[in-house]
C-alpha distance (Angstrom), angle and dihedral (degrees) to the residues before:
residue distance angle dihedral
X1 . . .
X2 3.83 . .
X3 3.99 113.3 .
X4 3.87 118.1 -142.0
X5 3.69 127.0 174.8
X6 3.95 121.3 -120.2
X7 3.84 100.1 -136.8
X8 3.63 159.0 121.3
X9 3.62 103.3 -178.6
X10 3.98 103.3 117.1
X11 4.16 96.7 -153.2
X12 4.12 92.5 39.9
X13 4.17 84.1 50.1
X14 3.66 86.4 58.5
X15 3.42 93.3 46.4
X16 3.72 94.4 53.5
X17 3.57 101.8 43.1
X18 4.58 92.4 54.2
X19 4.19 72.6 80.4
X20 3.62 84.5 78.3
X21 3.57 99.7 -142.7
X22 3.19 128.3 59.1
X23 3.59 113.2 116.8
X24 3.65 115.3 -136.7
X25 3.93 147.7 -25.2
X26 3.98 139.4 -103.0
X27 3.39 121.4 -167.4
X28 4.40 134.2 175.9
X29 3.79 136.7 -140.3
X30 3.64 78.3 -128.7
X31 3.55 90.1 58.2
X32 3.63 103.2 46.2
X33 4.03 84.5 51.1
X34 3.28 94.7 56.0
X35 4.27 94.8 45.4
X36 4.09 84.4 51.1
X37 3.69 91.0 -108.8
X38 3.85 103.9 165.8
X39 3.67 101.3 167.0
X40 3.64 102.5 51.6
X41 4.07 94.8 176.7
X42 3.77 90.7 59.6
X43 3.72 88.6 47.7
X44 3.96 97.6 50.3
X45 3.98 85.3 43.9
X46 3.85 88.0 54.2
X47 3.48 92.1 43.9
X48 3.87 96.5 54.6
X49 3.42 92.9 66.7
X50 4.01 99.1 43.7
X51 4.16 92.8 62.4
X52 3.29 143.6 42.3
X53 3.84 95.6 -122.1
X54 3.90 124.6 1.9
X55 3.75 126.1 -166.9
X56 3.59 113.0 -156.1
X57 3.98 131.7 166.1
X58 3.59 135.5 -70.3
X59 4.06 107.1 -177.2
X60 3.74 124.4 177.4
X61 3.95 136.6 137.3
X62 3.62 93.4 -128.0
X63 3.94 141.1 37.1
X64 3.81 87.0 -105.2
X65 3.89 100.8 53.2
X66 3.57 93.0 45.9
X67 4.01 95.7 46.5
X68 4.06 79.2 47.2
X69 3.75 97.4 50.9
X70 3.82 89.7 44.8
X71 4.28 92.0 50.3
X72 3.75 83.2 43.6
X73 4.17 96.8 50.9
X74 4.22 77.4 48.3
X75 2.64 86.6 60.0
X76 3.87 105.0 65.4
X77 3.91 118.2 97.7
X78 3.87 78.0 -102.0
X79 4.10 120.1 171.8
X80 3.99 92.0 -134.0
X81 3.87 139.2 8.8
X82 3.85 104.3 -94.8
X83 3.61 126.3 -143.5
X84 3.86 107.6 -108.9
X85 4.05 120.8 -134.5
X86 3.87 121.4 -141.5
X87 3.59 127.4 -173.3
X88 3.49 111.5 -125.5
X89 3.93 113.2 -89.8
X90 3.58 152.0 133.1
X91 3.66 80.0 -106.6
X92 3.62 97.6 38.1
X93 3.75 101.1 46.6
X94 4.09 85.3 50.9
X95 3.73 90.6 48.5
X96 3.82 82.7 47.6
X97 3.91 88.3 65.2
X98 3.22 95.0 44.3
X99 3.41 102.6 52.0
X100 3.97 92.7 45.8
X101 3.92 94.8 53.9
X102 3.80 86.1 62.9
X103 3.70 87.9 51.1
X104 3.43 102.8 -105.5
X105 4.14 120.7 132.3
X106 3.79 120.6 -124.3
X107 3.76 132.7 -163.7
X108 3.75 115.9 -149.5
X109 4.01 107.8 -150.7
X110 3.56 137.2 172.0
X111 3.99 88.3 61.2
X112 4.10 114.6 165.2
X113 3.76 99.4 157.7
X114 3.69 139.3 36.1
X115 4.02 97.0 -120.8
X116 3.94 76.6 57.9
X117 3.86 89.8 54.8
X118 3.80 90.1 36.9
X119 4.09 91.5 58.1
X120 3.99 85.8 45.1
X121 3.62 92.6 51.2
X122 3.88 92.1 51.9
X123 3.05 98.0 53.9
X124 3.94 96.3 50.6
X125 3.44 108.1 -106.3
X126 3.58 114.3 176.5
X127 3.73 95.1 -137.3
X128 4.13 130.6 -1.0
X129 3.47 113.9 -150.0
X130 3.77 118.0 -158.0
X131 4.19 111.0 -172.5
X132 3.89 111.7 -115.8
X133 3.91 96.9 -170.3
X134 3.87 96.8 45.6
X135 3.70 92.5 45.7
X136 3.58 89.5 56.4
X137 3.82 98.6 42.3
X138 4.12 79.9 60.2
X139 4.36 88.6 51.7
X140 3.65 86.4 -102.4
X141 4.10 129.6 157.8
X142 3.78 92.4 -129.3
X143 3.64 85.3 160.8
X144 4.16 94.9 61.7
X145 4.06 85.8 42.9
X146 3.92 91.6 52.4
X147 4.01 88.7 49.2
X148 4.04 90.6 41.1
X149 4.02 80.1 55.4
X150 3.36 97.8 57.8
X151 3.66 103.4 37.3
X152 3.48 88.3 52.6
X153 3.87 89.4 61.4
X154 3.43 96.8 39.6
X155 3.74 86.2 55.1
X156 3.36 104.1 46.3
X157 3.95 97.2 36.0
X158 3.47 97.4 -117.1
X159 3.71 126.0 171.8
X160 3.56 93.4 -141.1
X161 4.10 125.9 116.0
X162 3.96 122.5 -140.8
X163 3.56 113.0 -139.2
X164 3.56 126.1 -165.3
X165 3.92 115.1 -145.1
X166 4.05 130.8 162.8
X167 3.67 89.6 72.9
X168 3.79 108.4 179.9
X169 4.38 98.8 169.7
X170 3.45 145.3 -4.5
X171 3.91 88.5 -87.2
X172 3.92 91.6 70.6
X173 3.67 89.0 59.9
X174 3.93 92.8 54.0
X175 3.72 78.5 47.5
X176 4.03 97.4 55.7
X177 3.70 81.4 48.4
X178 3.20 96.3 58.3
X179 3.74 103.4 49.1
X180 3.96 94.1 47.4
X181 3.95 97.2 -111.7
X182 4.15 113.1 170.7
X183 3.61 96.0 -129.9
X184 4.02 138.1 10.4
X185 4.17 110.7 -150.5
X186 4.18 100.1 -156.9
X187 3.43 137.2 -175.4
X188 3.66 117.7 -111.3
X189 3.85 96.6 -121.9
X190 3.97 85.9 54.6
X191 3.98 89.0 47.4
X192 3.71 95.3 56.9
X193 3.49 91.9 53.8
X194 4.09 100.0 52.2
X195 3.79 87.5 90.2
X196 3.98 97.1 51.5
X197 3.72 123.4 104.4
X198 3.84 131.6 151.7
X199 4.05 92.3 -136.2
X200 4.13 80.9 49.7
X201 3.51 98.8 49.2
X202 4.33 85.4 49.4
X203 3.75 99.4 45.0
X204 3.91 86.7 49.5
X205 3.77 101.3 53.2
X206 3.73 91.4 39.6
X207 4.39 86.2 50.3
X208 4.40 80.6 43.6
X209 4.31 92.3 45.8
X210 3.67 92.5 40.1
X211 4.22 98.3 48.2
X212 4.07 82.1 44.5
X213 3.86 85.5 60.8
X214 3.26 105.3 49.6
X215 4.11 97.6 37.3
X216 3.73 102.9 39.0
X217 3.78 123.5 85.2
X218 3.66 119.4 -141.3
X219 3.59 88.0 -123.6
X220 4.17 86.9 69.3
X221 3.86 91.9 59.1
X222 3.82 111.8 43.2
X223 3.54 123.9 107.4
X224 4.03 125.1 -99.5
X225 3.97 80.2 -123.3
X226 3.68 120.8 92.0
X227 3.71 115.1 165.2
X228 3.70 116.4 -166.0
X229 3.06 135.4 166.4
X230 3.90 130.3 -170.9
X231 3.58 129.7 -122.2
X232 4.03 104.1 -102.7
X233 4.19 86.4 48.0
X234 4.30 119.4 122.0
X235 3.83 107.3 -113.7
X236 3.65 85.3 -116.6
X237 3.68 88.7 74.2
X238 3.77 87.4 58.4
X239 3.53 94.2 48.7
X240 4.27 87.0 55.6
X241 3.62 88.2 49.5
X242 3.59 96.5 54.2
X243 4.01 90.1 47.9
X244 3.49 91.9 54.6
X245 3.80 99.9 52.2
X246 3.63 99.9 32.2
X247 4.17 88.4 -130.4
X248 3.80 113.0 121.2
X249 3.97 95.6 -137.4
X250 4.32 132.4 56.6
X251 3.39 112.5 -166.2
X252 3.93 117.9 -122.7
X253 3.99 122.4 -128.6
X254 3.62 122.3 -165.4
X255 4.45 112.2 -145.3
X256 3.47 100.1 -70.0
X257 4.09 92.2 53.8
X258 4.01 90.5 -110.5
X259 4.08 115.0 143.1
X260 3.99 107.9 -96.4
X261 3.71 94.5 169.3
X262 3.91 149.1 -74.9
X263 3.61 144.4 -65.5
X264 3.94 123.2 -154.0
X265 3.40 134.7 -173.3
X266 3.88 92.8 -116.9
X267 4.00 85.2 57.0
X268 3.74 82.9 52.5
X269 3.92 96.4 54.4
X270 4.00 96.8 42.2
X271 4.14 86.7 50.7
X272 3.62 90.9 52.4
X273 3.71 94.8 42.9
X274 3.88 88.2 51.3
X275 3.48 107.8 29.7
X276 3.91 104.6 30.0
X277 4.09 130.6 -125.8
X278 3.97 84.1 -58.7
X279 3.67 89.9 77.5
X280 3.39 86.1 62.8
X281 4.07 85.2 77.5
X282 3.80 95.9 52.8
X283 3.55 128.5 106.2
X284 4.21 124.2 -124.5
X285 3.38 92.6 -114.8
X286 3.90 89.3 62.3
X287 3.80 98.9 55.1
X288 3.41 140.7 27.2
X289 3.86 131.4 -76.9
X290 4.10 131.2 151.3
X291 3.65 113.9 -60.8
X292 3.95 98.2 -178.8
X293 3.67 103.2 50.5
X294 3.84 122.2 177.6
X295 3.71 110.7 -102.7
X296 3.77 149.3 170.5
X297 3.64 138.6 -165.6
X298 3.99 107.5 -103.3
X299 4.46 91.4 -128.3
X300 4.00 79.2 58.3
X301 4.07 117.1 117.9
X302 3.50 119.6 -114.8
X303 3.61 94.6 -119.0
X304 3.99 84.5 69.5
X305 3.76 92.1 51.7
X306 3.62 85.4 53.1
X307 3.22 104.6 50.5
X308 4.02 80.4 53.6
X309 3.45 93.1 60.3
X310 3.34 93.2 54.2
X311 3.67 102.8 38.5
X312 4.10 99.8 50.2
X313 4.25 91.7 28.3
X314 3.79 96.0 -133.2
X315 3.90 138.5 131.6
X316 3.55 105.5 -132.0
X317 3.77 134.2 43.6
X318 3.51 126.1 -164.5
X319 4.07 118.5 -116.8
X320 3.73 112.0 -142.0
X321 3.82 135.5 -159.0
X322 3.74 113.0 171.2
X323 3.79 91.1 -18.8
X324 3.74 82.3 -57.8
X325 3.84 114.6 122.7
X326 3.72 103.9 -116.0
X327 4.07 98.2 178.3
X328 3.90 138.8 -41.4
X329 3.86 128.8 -91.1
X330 3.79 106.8 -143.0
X331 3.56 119.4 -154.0
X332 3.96 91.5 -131.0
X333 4.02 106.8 53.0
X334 4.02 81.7 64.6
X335 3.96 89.1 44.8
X336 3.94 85.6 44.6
X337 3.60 95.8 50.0
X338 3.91 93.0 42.1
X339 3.75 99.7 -118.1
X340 3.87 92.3 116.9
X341 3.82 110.9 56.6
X342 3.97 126.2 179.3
X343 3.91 89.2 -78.9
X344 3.66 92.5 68.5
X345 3.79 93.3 46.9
């Protein structure tokens, strides 16, 4: 099934068309109208060089005004022969001959029936081009007419394409699909959307989280802030520290910049809720603090701190270099950057 986009907005036509292949263009009066388009001959000559096939309208009452506003649309400094849509008519299925013994290609539109279709067919319409959305605003089955379409040119070997137009969502395309129509003309907020699904969207962030795991050093991820604090500091150093980088632990270092163990902000609260604000005034080395932090080498992949995370239940990890802290892995920049889901926690 070809895929064309039902447009006349210039930038969303360029848009479109970067897919690479999608094989031609319809456009309205109606549409035009509503875009502002006043000069529709400059438009359609624009056009004609943006696509590889437009179809653009050729109205009249009679056979010879629309055979005249086709010759006159020719005859536009126009970048490629466009494929010229008719409403269907007495008048338009005879202009429809006419126009295709000289070679040109006509679209037959406005189709709500099949002995519509059938009189488009016969006279060699390129494509015929019942509307899905209309028919089903009216309690149609536009879906039985679009298969009655194309059976009836399968069966009768005719050269004609069905193409399905009024496309309101994505689910009209699985539709077009469905019934075996040549060609589905789409609007480009429906097109972007073909590729969307929930289940997608899932499997690909999992694919993103889980290649970030296994590829990214720890070392990539820590933050610029390092609070540390050595062992013959107050606590109310610590308690500045952890202000300033918004994590709830400093590490401690004892003279020769070697880990000795951390500080948290729960340790904090249950020293102040023993001990009083005086504590505040006391050095590490007087009281009591971790000694056996969790830590991990900073060339280490994320998968490892992960699996830390989970194994020892705690926000922060220690980042060593040497035995020397080199920064803090907290628990929520891999939440934040979705490369811990719920199954790590």
């Amino acid at each position: 099934m070809d895929l064309y986009l039902d447009s006349v907005d210039f930038k969303e036509i360029e848009r479109a068309f970067e897919f690479g292949f999608l094989r031609g263009l319809t456009t309205t009066p109606t549409f035009m109208h509503r875009h502002g388009i006043t000069d529709i001959d400059a438009a359609i000559v624009k056009l004609s060089g943006m696509v590889p096939e437009l179809q653009v309208e050729a109205l009249g009452d009679t056979v010879e005004t629309i055979l005249a506003e086709a010759d006159r649309i020719m005859a536009l400094p126009l970048q490629s022969e466009p494929v010229f849509k008719v409403p269907i008519s007495n008048a338009g299925v005879m202009a429809c001959q006419r126009l295709t013994a000289k070679g040109r290609r006509v679209n037959v539109h406005l189709i709500y029936t099949l002995s519509q279709a059938y009189m488009a067919v016969a006279a060699g319409a390129a494509f015929v081009c019942p509307l899905a959305g209309r028919l089903q605003d009216q309690g149609h089955d536009a879906i039985k007419l679009f298969e009655q379409c194309v059976e009836m040119i399968d069966r009768y070997n005719y050269d004609s394409k069905v193409m399905f137009s009024s496309v309101r969502h994505p689910e009209h395309v699985r539709q077009a699909l469905l019934a075996g129509a040549h060609v589905c003309t789409v609007p480009y907020n429906v097109i972007a959307h073909l590729c969307d699904n929930s289940l997608t969207a899932l499997g690909t962030a999992q694919f993103r989280e889980h290649t970030h795991l296994m590829t990214t050093r720890v070392k990539g991820l820590i933050r610029p802030q390092n609070p540390v604090c050595q062992l013959t500091d107050k606590l109310s150093s610590a308690m500045v520290k952890m202000t300033e980088s918004r994590l709830g632990v400093v590490s401690l270092v004892d003279g020769a910049g070697k880990l000795a163990g951390i500080f948290t902000d729960g340790d904090l609260r249950r020293h102040l809720q023993s001990d009083g604000h005086q504590i505040l005034d006391a050095t590490f080395d007087k009281i009591t603090y971790t000694t056996t932090p969790v830590t991990i080498g900073q060339n280490a992949l994320l998968n490892e701190a992960v699996k830390l995370f989970k194994e020892f239940e705690v926000d922060s990890i220690i980042v060593l270099e040497d035995g020397r802290p080199a920064g803090i892995l907290d628990i929520q920049d891999l939440v934040k950057l979705g490369l811990l889901g719920q199954e790590h926690l």
